[in-house]
Residue frames as qw, qx, qy, qz and C-alpha x, y, z in Angstrom:
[[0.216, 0.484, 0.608, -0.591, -71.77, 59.60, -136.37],
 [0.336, 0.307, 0.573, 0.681, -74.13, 60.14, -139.03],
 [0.143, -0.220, -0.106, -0.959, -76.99, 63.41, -139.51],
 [0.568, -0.368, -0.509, -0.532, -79.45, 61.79, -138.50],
 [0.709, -0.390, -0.543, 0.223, -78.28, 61.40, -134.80],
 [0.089, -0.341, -0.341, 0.871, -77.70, 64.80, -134.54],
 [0.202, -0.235, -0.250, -0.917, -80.42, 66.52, -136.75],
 [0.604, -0.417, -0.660, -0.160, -83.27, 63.96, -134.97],
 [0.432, -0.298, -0.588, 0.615, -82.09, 64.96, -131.77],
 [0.246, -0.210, 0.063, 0.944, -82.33, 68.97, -132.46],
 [0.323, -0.148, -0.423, -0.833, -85.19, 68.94, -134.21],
 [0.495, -0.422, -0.759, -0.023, -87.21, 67.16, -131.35],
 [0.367, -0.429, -0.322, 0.760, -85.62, 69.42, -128.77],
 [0.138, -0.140, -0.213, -0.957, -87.26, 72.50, -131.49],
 [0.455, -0.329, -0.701, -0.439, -90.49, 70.69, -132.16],
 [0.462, -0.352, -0.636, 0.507, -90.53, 70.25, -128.23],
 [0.074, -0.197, -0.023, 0.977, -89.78, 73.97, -127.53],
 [0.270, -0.067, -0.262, -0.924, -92.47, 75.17, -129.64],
 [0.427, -0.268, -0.849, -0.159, -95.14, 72.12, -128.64],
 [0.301, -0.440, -0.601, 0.595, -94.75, 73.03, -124.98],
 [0.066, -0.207, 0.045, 0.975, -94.99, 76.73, -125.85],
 [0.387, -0.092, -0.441, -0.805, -98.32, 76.36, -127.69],
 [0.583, -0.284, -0.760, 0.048, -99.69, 73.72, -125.00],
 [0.613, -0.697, -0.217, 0.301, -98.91, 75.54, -121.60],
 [0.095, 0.932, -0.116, 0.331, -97.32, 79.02, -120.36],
 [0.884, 0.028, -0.310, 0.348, -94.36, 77.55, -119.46],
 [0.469, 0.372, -0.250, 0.761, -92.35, 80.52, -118.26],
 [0.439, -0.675, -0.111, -0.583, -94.87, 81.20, -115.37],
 [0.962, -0.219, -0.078, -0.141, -93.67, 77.98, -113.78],
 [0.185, -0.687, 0.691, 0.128, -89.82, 76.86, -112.43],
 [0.679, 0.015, 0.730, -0.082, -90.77, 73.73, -113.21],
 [0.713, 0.502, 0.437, 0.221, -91.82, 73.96, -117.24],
 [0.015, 0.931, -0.345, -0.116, -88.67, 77.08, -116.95],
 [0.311, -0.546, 0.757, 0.180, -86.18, 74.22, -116.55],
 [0.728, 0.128, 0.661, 0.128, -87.99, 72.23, -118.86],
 [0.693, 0.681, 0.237, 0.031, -87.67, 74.24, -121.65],
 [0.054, -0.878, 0.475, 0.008, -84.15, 75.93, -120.74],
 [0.724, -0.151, 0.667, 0.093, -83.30, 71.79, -120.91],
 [0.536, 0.720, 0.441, -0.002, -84.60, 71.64, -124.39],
 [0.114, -0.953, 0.173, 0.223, -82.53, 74.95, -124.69],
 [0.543, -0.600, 0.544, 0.223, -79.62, 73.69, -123.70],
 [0.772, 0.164, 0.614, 0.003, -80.04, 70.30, -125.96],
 [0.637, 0.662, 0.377, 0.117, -80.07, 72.20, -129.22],
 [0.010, -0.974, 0.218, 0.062, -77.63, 74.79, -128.46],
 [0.490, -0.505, 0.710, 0.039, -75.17, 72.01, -127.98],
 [0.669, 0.290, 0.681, 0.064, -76.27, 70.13, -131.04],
 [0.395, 0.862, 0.223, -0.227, -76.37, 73.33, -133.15],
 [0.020, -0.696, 0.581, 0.421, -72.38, 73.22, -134.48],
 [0.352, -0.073, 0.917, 0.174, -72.85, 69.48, -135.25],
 [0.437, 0.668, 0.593, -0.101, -76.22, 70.16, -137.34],
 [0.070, 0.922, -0.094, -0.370, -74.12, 73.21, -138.97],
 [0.408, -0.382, 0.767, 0.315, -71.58, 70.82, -139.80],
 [0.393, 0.322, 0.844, 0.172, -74.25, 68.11, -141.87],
 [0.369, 0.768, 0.392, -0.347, -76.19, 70.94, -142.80],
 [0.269, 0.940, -0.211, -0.020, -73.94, 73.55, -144.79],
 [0.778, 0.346, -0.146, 0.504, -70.33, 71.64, -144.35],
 [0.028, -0.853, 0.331, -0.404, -69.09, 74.36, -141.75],
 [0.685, 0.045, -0.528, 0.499, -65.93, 72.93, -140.01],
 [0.147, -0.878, 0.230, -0.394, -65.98, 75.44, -136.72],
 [0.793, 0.150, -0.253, 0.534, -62.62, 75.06, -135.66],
 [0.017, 0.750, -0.175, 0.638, -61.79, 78.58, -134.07],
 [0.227, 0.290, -0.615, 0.697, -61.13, 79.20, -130.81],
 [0.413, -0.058, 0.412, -0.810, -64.30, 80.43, -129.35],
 [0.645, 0.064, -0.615, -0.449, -66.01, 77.49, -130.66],
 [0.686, 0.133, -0.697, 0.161, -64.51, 75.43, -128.56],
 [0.107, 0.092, 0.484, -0.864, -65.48, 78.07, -125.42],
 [0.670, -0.047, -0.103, -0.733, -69.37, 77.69, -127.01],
 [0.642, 0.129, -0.753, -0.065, -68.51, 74.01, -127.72],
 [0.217, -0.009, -0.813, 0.540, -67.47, 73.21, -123.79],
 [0.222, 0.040, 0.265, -0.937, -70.00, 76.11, -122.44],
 [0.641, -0.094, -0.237, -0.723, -73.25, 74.63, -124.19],
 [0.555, 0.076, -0.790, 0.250, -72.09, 70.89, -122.95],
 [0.078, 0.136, -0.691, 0.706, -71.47, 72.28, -119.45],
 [0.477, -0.139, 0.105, -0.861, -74.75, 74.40, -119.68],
 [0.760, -0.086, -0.543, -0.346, -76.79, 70.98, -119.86],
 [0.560, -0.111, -0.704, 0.423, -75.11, 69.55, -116.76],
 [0.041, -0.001, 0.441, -0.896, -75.85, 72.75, -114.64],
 [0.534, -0.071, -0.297, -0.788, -79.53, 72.72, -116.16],
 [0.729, -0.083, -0.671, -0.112, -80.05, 69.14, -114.84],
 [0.417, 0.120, -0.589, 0.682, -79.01, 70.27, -111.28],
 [0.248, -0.084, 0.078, -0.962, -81.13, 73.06, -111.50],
 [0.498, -0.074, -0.695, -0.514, -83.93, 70.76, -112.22],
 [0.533, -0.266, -0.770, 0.230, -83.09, 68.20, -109.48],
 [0.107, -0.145, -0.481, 0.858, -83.21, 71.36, -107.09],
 [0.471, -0.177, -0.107, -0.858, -87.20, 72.70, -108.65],
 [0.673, -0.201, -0.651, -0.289, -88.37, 69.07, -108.45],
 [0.509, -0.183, -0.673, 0.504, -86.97, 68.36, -105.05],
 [0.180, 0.104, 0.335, -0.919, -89.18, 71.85, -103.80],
 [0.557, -0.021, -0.410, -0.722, -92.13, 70.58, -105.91],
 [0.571, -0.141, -0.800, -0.123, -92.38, 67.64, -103.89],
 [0.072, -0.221, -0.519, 0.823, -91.57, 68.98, -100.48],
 [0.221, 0.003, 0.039, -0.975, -94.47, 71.27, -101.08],
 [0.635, 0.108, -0.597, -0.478, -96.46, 68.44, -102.07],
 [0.751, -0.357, -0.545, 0.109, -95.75, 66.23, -99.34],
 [0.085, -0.825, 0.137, -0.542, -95.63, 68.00, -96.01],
 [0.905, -0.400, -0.125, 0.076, -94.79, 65.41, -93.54],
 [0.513, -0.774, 0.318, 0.193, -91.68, 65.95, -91.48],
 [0.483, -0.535, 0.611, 0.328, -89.42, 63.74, -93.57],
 [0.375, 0.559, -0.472, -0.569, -90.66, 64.15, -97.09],
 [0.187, 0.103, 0.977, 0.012, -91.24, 60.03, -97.20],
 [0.426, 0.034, -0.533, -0.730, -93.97, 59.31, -99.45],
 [0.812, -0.221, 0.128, -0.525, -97.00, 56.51, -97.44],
 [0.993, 0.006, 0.011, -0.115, -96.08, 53.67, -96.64],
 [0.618, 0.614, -0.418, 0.256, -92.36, 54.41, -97.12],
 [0.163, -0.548, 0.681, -0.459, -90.92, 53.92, -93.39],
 [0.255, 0.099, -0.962, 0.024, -92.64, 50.02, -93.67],
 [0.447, 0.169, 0.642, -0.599, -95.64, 50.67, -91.37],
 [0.196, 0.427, 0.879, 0.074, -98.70, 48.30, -91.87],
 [0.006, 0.243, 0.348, 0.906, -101.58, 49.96, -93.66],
 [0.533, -0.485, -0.683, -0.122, -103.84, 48.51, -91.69],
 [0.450, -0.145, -0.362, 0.804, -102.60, 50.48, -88.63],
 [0.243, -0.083, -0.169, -0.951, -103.91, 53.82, -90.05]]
């Protein structure tokens, strides 16, 4: 792998972070919470491998490998979380009994 597939990554996931942050008050919001705690995640988990290309630091230790697993993990739980803000953002959004978007159970439009 060369630097440029992890520094590109990490530095989008900053650039991001601050973009959003100067666009919109994310942290009012579950919705632009999990998007930037994604983001988060993204760089935290990128940040040994960019240590590596940057400065040549081998991290080898023990607890590395407990940050190493933990920032990984933290991305999978973060994506869960997500599916679970979106999946209330819609509900709220569409009240109908069974959360089915128009037209989704096949009926004619014409009907209506």
């Amino acid at each position: 792998m060369d630097s440029w597939s992890v520094c590109f990554p990490f530095a989008a996931a900053l650039v991001y972070i601050a973009g959003y942050t100067a666009m919109a008050r994310w942290w009012r919001t579950p919705v632009g919470r999990s998007m930037v705690s994604l983001a988060v995640a993204i760089a935290l988990a990128l940040l040994p491998a960019v240590l590596h290309y940057a400065a040549g630091l081998a991290l080898t230790r023990r607890w590395f490998r407990w940050y190493d697993r933990g920032s990984l993990n933290a991305i999978g739980v973060i994506l869960l979380w997500r599916l679970v803000v979106l999946w209330r953002v819609q509900r709220a959004r569409c009240p109908s009994e069974d959360h089915q978007p128009p037209h989704a159970s096949g009926e004619d439009n014409a009907a209506h």
